[in-house]
ZARO-996571 format. One record per residue (C-alpha): residue in one letter; x, y, z. Coordinates in steps of 0.001 Angstrom, whole numbers, padded with zeros to 6 digits, always signed. Example, Ala and Ser with C-alpha at 12.3 -4.5 7.8 and 13.67 -1.06 7.14 Angstrom:
# ZARO-996571
A+012300-004500+007800 S+013670-001060+007140 
This chain:
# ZARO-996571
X+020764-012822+023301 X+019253-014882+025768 X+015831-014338+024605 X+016770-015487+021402 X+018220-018325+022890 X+015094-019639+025255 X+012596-018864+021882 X+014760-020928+019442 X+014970-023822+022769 X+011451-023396+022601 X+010705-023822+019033 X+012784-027050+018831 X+011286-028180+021505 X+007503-027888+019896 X+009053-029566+016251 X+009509-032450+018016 X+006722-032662+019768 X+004631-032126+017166 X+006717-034819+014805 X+006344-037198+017215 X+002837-036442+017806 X+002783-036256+021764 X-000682-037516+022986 X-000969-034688+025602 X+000166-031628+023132 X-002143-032996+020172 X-005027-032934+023203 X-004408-029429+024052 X-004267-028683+020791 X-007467-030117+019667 X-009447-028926+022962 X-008462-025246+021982 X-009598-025253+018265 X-012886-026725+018847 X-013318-024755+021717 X-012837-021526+019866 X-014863-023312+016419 X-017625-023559+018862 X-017660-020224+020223 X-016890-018064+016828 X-018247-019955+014129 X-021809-019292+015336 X-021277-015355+015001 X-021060-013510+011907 X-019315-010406+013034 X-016902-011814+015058 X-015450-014177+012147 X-015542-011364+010051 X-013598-009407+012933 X-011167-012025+013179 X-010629-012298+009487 X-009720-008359+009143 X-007333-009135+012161 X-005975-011908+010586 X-005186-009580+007514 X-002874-007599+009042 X-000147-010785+009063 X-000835-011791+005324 X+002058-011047+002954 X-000055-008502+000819 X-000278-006324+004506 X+003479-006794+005873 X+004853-006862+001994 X+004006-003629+001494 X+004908-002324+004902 X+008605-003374+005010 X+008719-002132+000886 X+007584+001120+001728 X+009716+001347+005247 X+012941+000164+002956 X+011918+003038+000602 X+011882+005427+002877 X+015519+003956+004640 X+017122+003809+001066 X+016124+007486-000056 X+017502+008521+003922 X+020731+006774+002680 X+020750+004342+005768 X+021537+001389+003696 X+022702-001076+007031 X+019031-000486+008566 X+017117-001169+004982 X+019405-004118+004501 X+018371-005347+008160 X+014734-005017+007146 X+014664-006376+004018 X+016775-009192+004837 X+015016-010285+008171 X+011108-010307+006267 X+012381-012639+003551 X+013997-014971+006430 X+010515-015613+007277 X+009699-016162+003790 X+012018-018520+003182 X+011453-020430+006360 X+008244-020639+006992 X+007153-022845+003095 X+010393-024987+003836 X+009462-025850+008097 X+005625-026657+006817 X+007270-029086+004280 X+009714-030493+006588 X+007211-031021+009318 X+004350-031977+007246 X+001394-031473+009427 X-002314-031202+008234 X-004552-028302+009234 X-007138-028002+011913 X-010041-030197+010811 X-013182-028215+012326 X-017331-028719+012635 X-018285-025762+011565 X-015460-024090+008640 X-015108-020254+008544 X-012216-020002+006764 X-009760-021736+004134 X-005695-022264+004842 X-003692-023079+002242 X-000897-025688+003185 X+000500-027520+006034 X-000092-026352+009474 X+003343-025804+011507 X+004330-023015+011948 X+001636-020593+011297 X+002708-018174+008308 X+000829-015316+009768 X+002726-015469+013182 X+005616-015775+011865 X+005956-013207+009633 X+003934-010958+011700 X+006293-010949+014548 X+009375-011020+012315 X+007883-007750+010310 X+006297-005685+013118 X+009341-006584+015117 X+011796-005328+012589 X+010071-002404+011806 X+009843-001202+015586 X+013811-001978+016448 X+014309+000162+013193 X+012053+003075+013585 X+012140+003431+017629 X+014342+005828+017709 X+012217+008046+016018 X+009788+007980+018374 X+010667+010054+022178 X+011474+007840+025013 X+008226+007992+026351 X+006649+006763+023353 X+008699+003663+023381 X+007805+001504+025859 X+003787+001847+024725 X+005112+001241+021034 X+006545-001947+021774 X+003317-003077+023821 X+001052-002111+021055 X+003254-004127+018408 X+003071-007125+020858 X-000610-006862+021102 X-001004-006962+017295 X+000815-009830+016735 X-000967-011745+019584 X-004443-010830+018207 X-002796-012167+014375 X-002040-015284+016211 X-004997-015684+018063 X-007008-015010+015177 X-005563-017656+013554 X-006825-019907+016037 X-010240-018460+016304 X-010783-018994+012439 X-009900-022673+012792 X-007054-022758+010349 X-004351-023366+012778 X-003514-025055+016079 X-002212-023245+019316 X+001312-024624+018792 X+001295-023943+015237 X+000711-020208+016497 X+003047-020795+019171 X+005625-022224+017187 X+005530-019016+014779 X+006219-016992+017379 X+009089-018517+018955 X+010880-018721+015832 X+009720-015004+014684 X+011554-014206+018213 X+014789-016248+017524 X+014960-014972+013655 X+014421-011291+014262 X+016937-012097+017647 X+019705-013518+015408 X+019026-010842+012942 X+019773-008412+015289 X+022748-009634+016863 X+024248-009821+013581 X+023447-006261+012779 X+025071-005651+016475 X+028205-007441+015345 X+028734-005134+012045 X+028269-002225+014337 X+030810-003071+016401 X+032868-003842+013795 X+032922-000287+012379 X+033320+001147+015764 X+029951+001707+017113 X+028826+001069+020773 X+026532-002149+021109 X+022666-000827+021703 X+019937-002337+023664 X+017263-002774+020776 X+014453-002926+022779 X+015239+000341+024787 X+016597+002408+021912 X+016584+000894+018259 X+019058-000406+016268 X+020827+002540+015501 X+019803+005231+017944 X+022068+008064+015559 X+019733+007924+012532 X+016927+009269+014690 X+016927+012399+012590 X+016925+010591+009177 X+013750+008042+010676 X+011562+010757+011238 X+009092+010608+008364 X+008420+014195+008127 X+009391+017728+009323 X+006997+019666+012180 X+004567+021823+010619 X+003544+024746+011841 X+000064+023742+013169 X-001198+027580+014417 X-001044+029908+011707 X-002162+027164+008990 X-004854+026262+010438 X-007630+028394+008982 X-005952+027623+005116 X-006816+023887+006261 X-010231+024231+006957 X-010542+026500+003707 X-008634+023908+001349 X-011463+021295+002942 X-014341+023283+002250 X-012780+024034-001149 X-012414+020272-001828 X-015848+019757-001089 X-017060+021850-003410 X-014472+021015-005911 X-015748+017714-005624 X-019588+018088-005792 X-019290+020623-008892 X-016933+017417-010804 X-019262+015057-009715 X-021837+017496-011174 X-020132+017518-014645 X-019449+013505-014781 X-023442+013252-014354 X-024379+016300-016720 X-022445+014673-019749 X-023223+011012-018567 X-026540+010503-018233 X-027646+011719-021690 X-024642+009520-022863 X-026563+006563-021038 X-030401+007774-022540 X-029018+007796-025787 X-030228+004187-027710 X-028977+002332-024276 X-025963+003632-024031 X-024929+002325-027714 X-025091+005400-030039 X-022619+006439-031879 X-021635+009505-030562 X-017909+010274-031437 X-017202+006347-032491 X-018873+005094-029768 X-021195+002663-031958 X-018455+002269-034369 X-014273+002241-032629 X-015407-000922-030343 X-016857-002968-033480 X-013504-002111-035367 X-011310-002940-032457 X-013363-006148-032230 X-013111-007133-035347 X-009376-006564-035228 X-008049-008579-033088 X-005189-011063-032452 X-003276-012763-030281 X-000214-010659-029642 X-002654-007085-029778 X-004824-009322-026891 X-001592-009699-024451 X-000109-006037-024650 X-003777-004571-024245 X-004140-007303-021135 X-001175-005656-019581 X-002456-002314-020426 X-005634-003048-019097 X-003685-004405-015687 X-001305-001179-015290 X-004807+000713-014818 X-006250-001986-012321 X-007601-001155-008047 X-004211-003439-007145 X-001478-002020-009651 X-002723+001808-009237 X-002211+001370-005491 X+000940-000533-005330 X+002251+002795-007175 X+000830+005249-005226 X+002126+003299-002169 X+005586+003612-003754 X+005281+007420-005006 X+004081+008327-001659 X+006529+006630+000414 X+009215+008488-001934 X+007808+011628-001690 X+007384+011520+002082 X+011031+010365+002199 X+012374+013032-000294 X+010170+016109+000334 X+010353+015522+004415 X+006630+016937+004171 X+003181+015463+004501 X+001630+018138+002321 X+002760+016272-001432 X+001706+012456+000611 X-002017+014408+001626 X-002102+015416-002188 X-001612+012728-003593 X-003872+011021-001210 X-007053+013587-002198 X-005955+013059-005247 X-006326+009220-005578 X-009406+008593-002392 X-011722+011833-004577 X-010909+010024-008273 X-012077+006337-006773 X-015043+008404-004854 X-015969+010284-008364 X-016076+007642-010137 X-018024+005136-007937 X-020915+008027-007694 X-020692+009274-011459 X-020905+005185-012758 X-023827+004329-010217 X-025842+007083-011214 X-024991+006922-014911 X-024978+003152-015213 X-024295+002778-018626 X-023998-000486-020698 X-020819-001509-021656 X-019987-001647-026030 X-022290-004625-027583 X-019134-006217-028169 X-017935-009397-027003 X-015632-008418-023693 X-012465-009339-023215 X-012644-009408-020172 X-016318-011153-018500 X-018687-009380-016290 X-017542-006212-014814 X-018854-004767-012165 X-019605-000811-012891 X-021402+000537-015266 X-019078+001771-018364 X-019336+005827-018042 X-016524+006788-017090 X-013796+004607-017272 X-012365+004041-014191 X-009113+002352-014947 X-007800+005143-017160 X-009080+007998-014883 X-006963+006469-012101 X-003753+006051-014116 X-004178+010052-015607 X-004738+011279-011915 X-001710+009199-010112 X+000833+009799-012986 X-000374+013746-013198 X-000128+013930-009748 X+003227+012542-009395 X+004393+015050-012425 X+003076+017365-010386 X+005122+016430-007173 X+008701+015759-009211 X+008463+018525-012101 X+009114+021629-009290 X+011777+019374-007263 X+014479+018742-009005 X+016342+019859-012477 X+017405+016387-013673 X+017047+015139-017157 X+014691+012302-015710 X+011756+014168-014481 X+010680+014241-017658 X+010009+010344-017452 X+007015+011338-015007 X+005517+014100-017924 X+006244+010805-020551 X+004303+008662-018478 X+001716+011481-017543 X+000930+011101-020998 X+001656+007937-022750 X+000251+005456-019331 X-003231+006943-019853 X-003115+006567-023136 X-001663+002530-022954 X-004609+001966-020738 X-007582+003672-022671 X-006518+002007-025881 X-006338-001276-024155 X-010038-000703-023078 X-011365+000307-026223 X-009595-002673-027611 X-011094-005424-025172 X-014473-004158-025433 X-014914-002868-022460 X-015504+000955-022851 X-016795+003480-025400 X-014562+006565-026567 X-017023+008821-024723 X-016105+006800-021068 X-012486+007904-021903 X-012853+011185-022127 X-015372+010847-018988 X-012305+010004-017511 X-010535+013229-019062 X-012895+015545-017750 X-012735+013789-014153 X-009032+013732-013901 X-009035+017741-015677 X-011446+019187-013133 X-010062+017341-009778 X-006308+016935-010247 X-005844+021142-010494 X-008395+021938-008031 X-006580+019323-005155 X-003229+020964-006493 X-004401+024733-006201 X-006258+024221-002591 X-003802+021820-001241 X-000563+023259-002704 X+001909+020265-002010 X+004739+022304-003465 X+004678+024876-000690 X+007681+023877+000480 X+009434+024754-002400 X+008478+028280-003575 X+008796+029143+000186 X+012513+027664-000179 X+012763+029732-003450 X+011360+032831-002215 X+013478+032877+001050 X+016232+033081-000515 X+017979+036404-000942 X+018123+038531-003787 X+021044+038358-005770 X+023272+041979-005394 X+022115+044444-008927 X+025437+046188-010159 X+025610+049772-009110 X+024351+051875-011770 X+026991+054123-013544 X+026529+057477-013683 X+026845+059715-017007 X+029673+062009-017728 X+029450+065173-017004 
């Protein structure tokens, strides 16, 4: 409590200097920020090293960090810590827009510009909701880790969200009580937070913890463990087979995509019509209207780089939640890193023009063969079948065979219908998604768990057999 207490002195403390501008804090301010202009700005590598560091406090970074932590918390059934989470990372959303209106100060006006903030300067967003997200996430997950591991936990944490902060600085977007300022609140919001979470503790009985030595709730260690120990020895060798396997899985699919791609591309530029190709793009073109142009938009977005992974982000944190295994969250990873791989290397070598039809969409960067969009929705929703089907007996897990089907099927239609592939790039997409998906599932096996389960158990007693009458 009393370090919450000094941080939120300290952050009052710095709003008021900053409102009323004090001479000797705007100095400091000022001397630091073209100090660091001067010595960055000149160097390519190091702005581009301080804007990957910088990444790691933006909301798309910590967003999906405390969504898939909650995920995992909700599925565990420890409601209190995903409550605590959830609820301390959209404090800082909520107070860092309304303190940069209240304030109202301008950003860091610099020589030589690297970089672009949007807003008012104080507090900084990223070390705010940096500290307040890496913070929360450690108090919640350290007693997962052994005690040893603790203490160099918490360091690392605190070195990431200095380097966020200073990064800040050394792009030029924010001053060093801006920075300051972000973290002293961070430290009195995630404080407060805690003490709260203390309180309804005590109020059902618990003992009071020391956060910072042993977590929030040091009795869900079990349930914060992301995954069971494997047994490292005697898999081993099936490891280094399933890579080798994988390999060659993948060369041989790659070999396909290019065998039936290339001639595709040959053939009069790309434009021939083989099955429709020439012909199912000039129809769909011809056909359209405003409400077919908004569904096939949002088909065409389902199947995008940003939705595909927000998905797999979700089915993975699920399924390492559920399953208590990294085998299904390795799977699913092969499955998604060797579709993106296959079809970066099958479209550069094919390069095939798009339909000459006008697209729906402008200038895309790949070549058409084979459509990557609908290849990655077929191999995340098959491999997520996959994962569910053997799991459970519930009515719904037939939602994940629906969408196995009917997603893929949304997003090539949508394609064909905004010009931007031929049929022949869809069932590029087929063949990709039919040769990889099996071959990750048969080497990889990320339902091992299960027919192990199913196989342990023992046999059910067979009725004596009756003899015959004499």
């Amino acid at each position: 409590m009393t370090g919450f207490g000094v941080a939120a002195l300290l952050f009052s403390v710095l709003v008021i200097a900053v409102r009323v501008r004090w001479v000797p804090l705007e100095s400091l301010d000022r001397g630091v920020v073209d100090g660091l202009n001067a010595l960055v700005a000149p160097h390519r590598p190091l702005v581009t090293l301080m804007g990957g560091i910088s990444r790691l406090g933006s909301f798309g970074i910590l967003a999906w960090l405390i969504a898939i932590a909650a995920t995992l918390l909700l599925v565990r059934r420890r409601l209190r810590l995903a409550s605590f989470l959830v609820a301390t990372a959209l404090g800082g959303l909520v107070l860092d827009p309304t303190l940069k209106l209240a304030v109202g100060r301008l950003r860091p006006v610099v020589e030589r510009p690297v970089a672009h903030g949007g807003g008012n300067s104080f507090p900084s967003g990223h070390a705010l909701n940096s500290f307040i997200c890496y913070a929360a996430l450690l108090v919640v997950f350290l007693p997962a880790l052994p005690a040893r591991w603790r203490r160099p936990a918490l360091l690392a944490g605190g070195v990431l969200v200095l380097l966020i902060g200073f990064s800040r600085l050394a792009l030029g977007v924010h001053f060093l009580s801006d920075v300051i300022g972000g973290w002293s609140l961070g430290a009195a919001w995630v404080g407060l937070c805690a003490a709260a979470f203390e309180l309804v503790r005590h109020e059902s009985g618990k003992r009071v913890t020391a956060p910072l030595a042993e977590g929030l709730e040091p009795e869900a260690a079990r349930d914060l463990h992301p995954a069971a120990p494997g047994r490292a020895p005697a898999e081993a060798p099936r490891r280094l087979w399933a890579v080798a396997g994988l390999a060659v899985a993948w060369v041989l699919t790659l070999g396909a995509l290019v065998a039936v791609g290339l001639p595709l591309a040959r053939y009069q530029h790309g434009n021939g019509n083989v099955l429709g190709d020439h012909a199912i793009p000039h129809w769909f073109a011809a056909h359209r209207d405003a409400a077919l142009e908004r569904i096939t938009a949002t088909g065409s977005d389902v199947g995008n780089t940003h939705a595909i992974l927000a998905i797999g982000l979700v089915v993975g944190a699920v399924a390492l939640a559920v399953a208590r295994r990294w085998r299904p969250v390795v799977f699913l990873l092969t499955v998604m890193f060797g579709e993106l791989t296959l079809f970066l290397a099958s479209a550069a070598i094919a390069g095939r023009a798009r339909p000459d039809v006008p697209n729906m969409d402008g200038q895309l960067p790949t070549s058409s063969y084979p459509s990557g969009h609908v290849a990655a929705t077929i191999c995340l929703w098959a491999a997520a079948a996959l994962l569910v089907l053997p799991r459970t007996r519930a009515w719904w897990r037939w939602l994940f065979v629906a969408a196995a089907v009917l997603m893929p099927l949304w997003v090539a239609v949508a394609r064909l219908y905004r010009g931007e592939h031929h049929p022949t790039d869809i069932l590029g997409s087929v063949l990709l998604a039919g040769l990889w998906v099996p071959a990750a599932w048969w080497l990889l096996r990320p339902n091992a768990d299960v027919t192990e389960h199913a196989t342990a158990r023992p046999a059910p007693a067979t009725a004596r057999p009756v003899r015959a009458a004499p």
